[in-house]
N, C-alpha and C positions, 0 to 999 in steps of 0.2 A: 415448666420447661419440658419441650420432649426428648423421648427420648434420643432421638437423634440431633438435636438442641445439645444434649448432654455430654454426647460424644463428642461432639465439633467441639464444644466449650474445653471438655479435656484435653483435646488435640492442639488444643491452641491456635485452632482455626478462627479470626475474629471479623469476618463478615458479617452479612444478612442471615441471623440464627432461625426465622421461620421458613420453614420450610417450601409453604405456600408461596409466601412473599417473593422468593428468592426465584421460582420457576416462574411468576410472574414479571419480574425485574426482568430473567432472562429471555423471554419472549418478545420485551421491548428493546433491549438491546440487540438483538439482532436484527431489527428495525432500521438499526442506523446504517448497516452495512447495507441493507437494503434500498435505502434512500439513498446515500453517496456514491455507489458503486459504479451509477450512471454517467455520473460526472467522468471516472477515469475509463470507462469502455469508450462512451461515444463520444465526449470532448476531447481527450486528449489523446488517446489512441486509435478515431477514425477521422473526426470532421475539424478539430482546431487546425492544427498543425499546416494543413493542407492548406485549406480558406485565410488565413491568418496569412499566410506567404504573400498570397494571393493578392492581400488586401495591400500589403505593404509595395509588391511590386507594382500593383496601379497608382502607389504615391510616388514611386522610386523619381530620382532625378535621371537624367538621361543616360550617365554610369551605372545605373542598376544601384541606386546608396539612397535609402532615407536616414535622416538626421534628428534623431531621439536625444532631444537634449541638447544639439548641438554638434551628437557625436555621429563621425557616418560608418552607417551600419551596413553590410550587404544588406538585401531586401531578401535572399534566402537564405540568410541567417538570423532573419530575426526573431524567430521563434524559439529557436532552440535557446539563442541569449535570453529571453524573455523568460524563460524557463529556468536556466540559472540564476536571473535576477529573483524570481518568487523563493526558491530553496536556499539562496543568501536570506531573504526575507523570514523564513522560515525558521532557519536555524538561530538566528536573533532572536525570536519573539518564543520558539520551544518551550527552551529553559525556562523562562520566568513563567509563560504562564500555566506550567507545571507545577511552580513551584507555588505560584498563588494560588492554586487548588487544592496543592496539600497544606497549605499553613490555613485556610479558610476554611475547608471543606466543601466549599460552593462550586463542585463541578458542574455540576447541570446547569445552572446560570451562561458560566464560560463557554460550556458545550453549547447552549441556544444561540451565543452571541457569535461564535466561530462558526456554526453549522449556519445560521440564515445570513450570513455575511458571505460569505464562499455559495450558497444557494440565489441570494441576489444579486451578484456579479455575473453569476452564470445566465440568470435567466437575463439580465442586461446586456448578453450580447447577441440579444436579436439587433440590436440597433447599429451591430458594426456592420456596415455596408461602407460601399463608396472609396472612399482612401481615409475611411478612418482608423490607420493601423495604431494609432497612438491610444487611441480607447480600447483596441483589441489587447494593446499590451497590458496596460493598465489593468485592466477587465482580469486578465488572466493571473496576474501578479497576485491581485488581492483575492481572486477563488483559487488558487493554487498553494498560497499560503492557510487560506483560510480553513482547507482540507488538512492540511498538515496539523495545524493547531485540533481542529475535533477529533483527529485520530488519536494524538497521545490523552484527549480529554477521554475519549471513547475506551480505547482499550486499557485505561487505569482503572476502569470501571470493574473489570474481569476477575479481580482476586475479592472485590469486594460481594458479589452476586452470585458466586462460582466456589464450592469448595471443594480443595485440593482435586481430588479424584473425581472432581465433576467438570475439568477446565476443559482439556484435551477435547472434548463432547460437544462442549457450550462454543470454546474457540472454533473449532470447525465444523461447527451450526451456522454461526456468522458469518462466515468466508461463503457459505455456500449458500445464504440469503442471498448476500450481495452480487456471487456471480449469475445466478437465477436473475435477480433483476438488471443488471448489463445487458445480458442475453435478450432478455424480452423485451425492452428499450431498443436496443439495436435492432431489432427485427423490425419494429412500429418503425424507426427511422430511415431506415433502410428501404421498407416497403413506402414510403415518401420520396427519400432523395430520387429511387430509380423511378419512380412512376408521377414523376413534378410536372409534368409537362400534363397527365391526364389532370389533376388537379388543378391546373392552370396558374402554376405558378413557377416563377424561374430557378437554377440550379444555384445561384446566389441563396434568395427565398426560404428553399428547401434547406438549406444549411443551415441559415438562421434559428429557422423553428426546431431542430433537431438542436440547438446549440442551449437555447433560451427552454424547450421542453427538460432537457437533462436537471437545471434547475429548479423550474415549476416541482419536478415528482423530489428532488432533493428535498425542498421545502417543505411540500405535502407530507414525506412519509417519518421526516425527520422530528413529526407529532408525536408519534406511539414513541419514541423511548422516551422523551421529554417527558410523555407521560407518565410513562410506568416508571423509570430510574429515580431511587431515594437519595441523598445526600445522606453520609452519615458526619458526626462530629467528629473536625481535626484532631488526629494525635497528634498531642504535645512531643516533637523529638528532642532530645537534652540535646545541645549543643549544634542545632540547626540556625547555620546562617540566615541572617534576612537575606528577602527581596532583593537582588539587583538589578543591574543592568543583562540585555541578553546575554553575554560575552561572557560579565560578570559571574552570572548567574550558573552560568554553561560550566566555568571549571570549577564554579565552588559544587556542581553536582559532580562532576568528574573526581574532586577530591574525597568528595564523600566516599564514589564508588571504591577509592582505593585502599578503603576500610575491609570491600567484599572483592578481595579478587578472582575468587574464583566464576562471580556476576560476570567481571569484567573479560574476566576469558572465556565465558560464552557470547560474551556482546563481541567480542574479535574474530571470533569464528561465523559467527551469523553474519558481523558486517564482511564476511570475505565470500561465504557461500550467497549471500543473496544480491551481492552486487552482480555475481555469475545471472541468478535469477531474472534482473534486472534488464541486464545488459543482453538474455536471449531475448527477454518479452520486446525489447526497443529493435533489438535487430533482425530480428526473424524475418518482417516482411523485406527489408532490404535486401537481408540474403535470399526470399524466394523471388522478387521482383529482378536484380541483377545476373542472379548467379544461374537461378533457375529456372529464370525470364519465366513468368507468370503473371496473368493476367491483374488488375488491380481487384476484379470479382472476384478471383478463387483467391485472392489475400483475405478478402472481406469475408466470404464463406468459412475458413481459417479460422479467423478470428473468434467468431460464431460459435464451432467448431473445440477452441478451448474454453470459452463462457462456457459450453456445454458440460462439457465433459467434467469443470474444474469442481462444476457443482458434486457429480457423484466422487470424483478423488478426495476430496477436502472431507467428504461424510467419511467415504470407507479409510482412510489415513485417521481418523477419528478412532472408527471402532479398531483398527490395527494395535493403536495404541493402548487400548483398552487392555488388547493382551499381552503385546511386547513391551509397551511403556513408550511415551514420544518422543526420547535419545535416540533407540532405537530405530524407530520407524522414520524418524528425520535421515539418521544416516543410511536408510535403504533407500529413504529417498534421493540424496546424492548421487549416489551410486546409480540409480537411475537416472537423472538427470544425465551425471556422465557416457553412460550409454544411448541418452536419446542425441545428444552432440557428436557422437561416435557416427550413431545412424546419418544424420543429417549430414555428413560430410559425403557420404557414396550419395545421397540422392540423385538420383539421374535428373537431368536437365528437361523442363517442357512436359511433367509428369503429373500432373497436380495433384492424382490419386497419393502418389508417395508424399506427396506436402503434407496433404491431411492425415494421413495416417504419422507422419512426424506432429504433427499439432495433436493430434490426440494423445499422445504419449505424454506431450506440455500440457496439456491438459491434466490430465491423468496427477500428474506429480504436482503443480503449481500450487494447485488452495492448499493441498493437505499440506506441502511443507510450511509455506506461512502461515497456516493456523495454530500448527504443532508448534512451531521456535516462539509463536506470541504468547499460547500458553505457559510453555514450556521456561519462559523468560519469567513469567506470572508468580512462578515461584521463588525468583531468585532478587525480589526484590522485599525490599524490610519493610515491613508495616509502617503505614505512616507518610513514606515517600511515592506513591506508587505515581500518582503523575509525574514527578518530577525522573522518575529514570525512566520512565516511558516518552517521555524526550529523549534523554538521551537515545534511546531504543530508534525513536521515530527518526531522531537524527542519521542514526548508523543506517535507515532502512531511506532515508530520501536524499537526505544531504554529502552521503559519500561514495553516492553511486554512479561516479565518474572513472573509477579504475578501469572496470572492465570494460567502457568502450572506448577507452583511451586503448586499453592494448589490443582491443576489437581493429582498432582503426590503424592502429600502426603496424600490427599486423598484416593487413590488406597493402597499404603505404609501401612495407618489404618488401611483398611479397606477390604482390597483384594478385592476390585468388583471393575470395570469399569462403571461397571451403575453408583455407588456411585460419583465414579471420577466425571461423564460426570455432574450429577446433580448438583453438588458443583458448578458449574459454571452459575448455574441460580442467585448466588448471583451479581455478577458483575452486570447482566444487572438489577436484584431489586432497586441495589444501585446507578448505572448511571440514571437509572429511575426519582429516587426521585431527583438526583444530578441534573439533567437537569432541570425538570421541575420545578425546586426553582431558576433559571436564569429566571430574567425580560428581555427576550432578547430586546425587542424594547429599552427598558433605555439603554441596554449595548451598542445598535448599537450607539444610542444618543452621551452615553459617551464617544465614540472611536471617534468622532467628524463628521460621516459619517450620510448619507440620512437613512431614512427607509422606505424599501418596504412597496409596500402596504400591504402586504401578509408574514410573519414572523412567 
């Protein structure tokens, strides 16, 4: 054993002990951010939502209603419900198959079966054309859920290949694989959609192939971690429930949490500051398109714009943490956050220079705070369980992020402004603020029965 073998062994650090291995494991793990990251840039936050409408209202009946099941649905609504139906889907299938990874130890298996599951749905929807909005929903349901499921497979992987003082580094390494490749996907797509007509094919077409491309490289790149990531053998936990049902499944991990409370009150704080998160990234173009009446290109150059930038925050939020510890540096990132909602409220209308310069600020902050809270969570859960509360995790990070554009919305509702809207959203990150920085995280790592960094 080395020496550095010998210190982790004493630390009670119980990962990948070679050292080699371990920086090899982490190379292919951030692979996976690599390969999926396309899926949420250009499918769901440039070219679904829109074409998917689209598809639906060439089905609609003459009220403007398709009937999914029977049931009649607006036709520019049906996205968004199609979206809530995958994250109901989601949050059912989480828990359990969290919890079958840690009773088994066979994540990599789950992880091939979730990752080319969600990557061939994706690439299946080249085929949605015409008024087939019922396979567009479908399509999106099963690659929607299917991402959710590889992420908590994905990031349970983190404590296992990563130790203590090497997360904060490795987690936003990852973030910033993935936004690197969004970015350069979006660019290839983008130089398509706008230039379809010299390739000789229609604005339908183009959609298509950008839809069904995002899959393809899902697929492709989602090789390298397959390859490099080990399984290691399940720890037995005394008094770990079986297998249930999702539901099932979901409180008896919830009961467990309420063994580690002080876990659970950083998962209350995350789930309050990242629904904030959440709820700018879904509403940003709305407010620059309505409020700020801006073009749908300078939304799209935007978007670009923080792929960009998130790559270099996510690194240098990395090394911050290095020195201040990633408590820290999460809650200056708040606190930035707050002041970029500050800013975005005066932005003059018809300015697109000031757009960008607000996107870059999102930028600026975005990867590094979720790379830091994923790590940061990394530590606060107990050997042995690590998929199963990275469900719960992934739950708080997809499944309950309806707060903030409920008061996004009802806000505007009161109030008819969109500035109104956007600022209502600096309470999230006030209150995740205070939320966080009331976690003793060193006691919490303690009490989860894990090492602590030097640096927290």
């Amino acid at each position: 054993m080395s020496a550095q073998t010998a210190d982790e062994a004493e630390s009670g650090w119980a990962g990948e002990p070679d050292p080699a291995a371990r920086k090899q494991q982490q190379r292919g793990w951030y692979f996976y951010d690599f390969a999926c990251s396309v899926y949420s840039t250009s499918v769901l936050t440039v070219f679904l939502g829109p074409y998917l409408t689209s598809v639906a209202k060439a089905a609609a009946d003459a009220e403007g209603y398709v009937h999914p099941l029977g049931i009649p649905v607006r036709a520019g609504s049906y996205f968004a419900y199609t979206v809530s139906v995958s994250v109901i889907v989601a949050v059912l299938l989480m828990p359990l198959v969290g919890a079958v990874a840690d009773r088994t130890g066979r994540k990599k298996p789950l992880l091939a079966a979730a990752a080319y599951t969600g990557a061939g749905a994706t690439a299946a929807m080249f085929f949605l054309a015409g008024e087939r909005y019922l396979l567009g929903g479908l399509l999106l349901i099963v690659a929607n859920a299917a991402q959710s499921l590889a992420m908590v497979l994905y990031n349970a992987y983190l404590p296992q290949i990563a130790t203590p003082d090497e997360r904060d580094t490795v987690s936003s390494r990852g973030w910033a694989f993935g936004y690197t490749s969004g970015a350069l996907v979006l660019v290839l797509n983008l130089v398509l959609f706008q230039g379809h007509e010299s390739f000789g094919i229609s604005e339908g077409t183009a959609v298509r192939i950008c839809l069904a491309s995002a899959g393809l490289w899902w697929g492709a790149f989602a090789i390298v971690p397959l390859r490099a990531l080990r399984d290691r053998a399940a720890v037995r936990v005394a008094g770990a429930a079986p297998v249930g049902s999702g539901w099932k499944q979901l409180l008896a991990t919830l009961r467990d949490m309420r063994k580690h409370p002080l876990t659970l009150a950083f998962l209350l704080a995350y789930l309050v500051y990242n629904d904030g998160i959440q709820t700018v990234i879904s509403q940003a173009s709305l407010y620059g398109a309505e409020e700020l009446q801006l073009e749908q290109s300078t939304l799209i150059v935007a978007v670009l714009l923080v792929q960009v930038l998130a790559v270099a925050g996510a690194l240098g939020m990395g090394r911050l943490a290095l020195t201040y510890g990633a408590k820290r540096t999460i809650l200056g990132s708040l606190a930035a956050w707050a002041l970029t909602l500050a800013a975005g409220y005066f932005l003059p209308a018809r300015t697109p220079v000031w757009f960008f310069a607000l996107a870059a600020m999102i930028g600026l902050v975005l990867g590094g705070s979720q790379a830091l809270s994923r790590s940061l969570f990394s530590h606060l859960v107990p050997r042995g369980k690590e998929a199963e509360y990275f469900s719960a995790y992934e739950i708080s990070d997809r499944g309950v992020s309806w707060i903030g554009p409920l008061v996004f919305g009802l806000t505007y509702q009161v109030t008819g402004s969109y500035r109104d809207a956007i600022i209502s959203l600096v309470v999230f990150f006030a209150l995740g603020f205070v939320l966080l920085a009331r976690v003793p995280v060193r006691r919490a790592v303690e009490a989860a029965g894990n090492p602590v960094p030097e640096r927290i």
